[in-house]
C-alpha positions in Angstrom: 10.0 -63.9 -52.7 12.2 -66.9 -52.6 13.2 -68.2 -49.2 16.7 -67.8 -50.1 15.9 -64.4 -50.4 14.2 -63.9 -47.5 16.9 -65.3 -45.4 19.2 -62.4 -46.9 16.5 -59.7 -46.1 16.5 -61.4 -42.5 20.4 -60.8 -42.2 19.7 -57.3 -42.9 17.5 -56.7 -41.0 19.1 -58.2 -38.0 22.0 -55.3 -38.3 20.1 -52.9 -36.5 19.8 -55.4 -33.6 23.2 -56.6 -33.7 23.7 -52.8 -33.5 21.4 -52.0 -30.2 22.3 -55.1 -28.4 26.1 -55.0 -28.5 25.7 -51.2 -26.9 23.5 -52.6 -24.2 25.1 -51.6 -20.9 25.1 -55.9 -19.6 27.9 -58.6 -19.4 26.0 -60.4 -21.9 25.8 -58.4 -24.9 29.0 -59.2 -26.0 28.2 -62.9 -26.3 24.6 -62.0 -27.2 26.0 -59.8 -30.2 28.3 -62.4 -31.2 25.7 -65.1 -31.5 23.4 -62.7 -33.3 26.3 -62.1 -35.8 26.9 -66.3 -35.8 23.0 -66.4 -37.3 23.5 -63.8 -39.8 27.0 -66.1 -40.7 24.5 -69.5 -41.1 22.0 -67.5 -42.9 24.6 -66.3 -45.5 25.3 -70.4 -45.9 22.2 -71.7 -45.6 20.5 -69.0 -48.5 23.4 -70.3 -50.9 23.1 -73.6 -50.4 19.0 -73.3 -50.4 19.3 -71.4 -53.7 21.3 -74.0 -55.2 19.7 -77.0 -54.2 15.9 -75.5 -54.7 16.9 -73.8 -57.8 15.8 -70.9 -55.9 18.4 -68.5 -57.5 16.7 -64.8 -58.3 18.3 -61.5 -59.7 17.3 -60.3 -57.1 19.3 -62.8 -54.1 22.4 -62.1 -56.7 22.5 -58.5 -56.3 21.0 -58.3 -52.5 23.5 -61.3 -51.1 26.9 -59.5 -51.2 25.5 -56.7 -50.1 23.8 -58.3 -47.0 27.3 -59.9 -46.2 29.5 -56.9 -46.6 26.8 -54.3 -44.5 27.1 -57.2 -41.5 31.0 -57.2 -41.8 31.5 -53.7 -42.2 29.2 -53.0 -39.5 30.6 -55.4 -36.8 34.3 -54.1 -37.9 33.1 -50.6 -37.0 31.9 -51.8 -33.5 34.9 -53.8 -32.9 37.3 -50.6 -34.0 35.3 -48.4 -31.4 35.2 -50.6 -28.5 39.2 -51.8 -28.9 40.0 -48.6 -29.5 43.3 -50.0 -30.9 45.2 -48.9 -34.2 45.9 -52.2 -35.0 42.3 -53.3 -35.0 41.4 -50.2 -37.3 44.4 -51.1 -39.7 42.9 -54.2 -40.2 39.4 -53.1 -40.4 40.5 -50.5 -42.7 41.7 -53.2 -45.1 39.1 -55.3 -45.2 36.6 -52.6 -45.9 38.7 -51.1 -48.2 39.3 -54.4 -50.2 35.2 -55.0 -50.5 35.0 -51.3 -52.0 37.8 -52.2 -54.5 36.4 -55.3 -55.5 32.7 -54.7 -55.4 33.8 -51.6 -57.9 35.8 -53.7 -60.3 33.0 -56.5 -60.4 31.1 -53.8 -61.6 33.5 -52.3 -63.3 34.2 -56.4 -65.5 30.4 -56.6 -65.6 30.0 -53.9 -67.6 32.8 -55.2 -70.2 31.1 -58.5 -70.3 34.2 -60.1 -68.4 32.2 -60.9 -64.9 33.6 -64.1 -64.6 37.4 -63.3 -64.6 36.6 -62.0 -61.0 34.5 -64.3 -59.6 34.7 -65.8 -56.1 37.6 -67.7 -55.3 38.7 -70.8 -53.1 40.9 -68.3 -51.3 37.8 -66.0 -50.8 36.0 -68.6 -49.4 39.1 -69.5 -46.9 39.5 -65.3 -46.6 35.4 -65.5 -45.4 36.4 -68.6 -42.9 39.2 -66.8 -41.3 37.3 -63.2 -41.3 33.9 -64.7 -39.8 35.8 -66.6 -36.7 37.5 -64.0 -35.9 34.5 -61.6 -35.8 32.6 -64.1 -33.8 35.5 -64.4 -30.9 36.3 -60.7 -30.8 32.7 -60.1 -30.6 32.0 -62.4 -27.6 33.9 -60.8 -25.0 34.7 -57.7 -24.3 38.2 -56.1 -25.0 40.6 -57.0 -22.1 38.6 -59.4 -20.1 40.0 -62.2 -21.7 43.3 -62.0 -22.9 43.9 -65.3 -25.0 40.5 -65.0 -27.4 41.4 -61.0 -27.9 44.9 -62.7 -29.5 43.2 -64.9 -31.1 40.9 -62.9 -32.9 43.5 -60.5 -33.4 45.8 -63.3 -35.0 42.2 -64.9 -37.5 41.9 -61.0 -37.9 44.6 -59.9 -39.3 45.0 -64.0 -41.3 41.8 -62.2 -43.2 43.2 -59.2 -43.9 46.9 -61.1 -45.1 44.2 -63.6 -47.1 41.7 -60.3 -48.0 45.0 -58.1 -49.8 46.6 -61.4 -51.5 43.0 -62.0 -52.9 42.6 -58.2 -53.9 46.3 -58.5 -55.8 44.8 -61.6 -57.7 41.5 -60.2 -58.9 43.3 -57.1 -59.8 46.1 -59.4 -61.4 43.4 -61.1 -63.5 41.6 -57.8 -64.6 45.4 -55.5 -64.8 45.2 -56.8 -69.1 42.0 -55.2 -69.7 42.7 -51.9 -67.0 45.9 -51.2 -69.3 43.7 -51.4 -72.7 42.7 -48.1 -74.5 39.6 -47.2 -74.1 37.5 -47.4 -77.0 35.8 -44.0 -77.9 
């Protein structure tokens, strides 16, 4: 077990905790949440750039790493829809989640045709990841209402992700439309 990968297996198992702490009935589980979501963020850095550098990179940290990221997105999103309680918050939510389905099925989907790499990450997905963590991070640190300027600013690097997360979509689905409109072979 590679400390790459054990960093990702830490990031999981923080969600839980992230979970029970962001319901905790105090002024400082919003900020307490948010900084346990800000150490998940690092970890997802810091188990690339360990995996890289170490030559630590494992089957394993491939497959488990994505998945580690989207759960802790997915999960905050859903916390964030319930406490704003706001249609715009879900509609944004609702695309990012949606997008991550979409794409994680037509990875697969290339993978099995041998044609991986015609979806692999982009610059934009990086800038997309950017935009979507800071605004987790501020929206998480204070509650809904009780300050007005960060809840507009996460709202405005929120919905930047989802703008960044649909143009990304349209260009992975752009790259993979040729072989989608190809018979298939019997």
């Amino acid at each position: 077990m590679t400390l790459a990968n054990q960093l990702t297996l830490a990031r999981i198992a923080l969600i839980p905790l992230f979970v029970v702490v962001f319901y905790l009935p105090y002024k400082w589980s919003y900020p307490a949440a948010a900084l346990i979501f800000f150490f998940a963020a690092l970890t997802d850095w810091l188990d690339g750039y360990i995996a890289r550098k170490y030559q630590q990179s494992t089957q394993f940290g491939a497959f488990l790493d994505p998945v580690a990221d989207k759960l802790m997105v997915a999960v905050a999103l859903v916390l964030l829809v319930g406490a704003h309680k706001s249609a715009l918050m879900a509609l944004a939510s609702a695309v990012i989640i949606g997008r991550e389905i979409v794409i994680s099925a037509l990875r697969e989907w290339m993978a099995e045709l041998g044609k991986r790499s015609s979806v692999a990450v982009s610059f934009l997905g990086k800038v997309k990841t950017a935009a979507q963590m800071a605004a987790l991070i501020t929206l998480l640190a204070f509650e809904p209402e009780s300050h007005p300027t960060a809840q507009l600013a996460g709202y405005f690097l929120l919905y930047l992700a989802a703008g960044l997360t649909l143009w990304s979509m349209f260009l992975y689905l752009k790259a993979a439309w040729p072989l989608m409109m190809q018979e298939k072979s019997q």
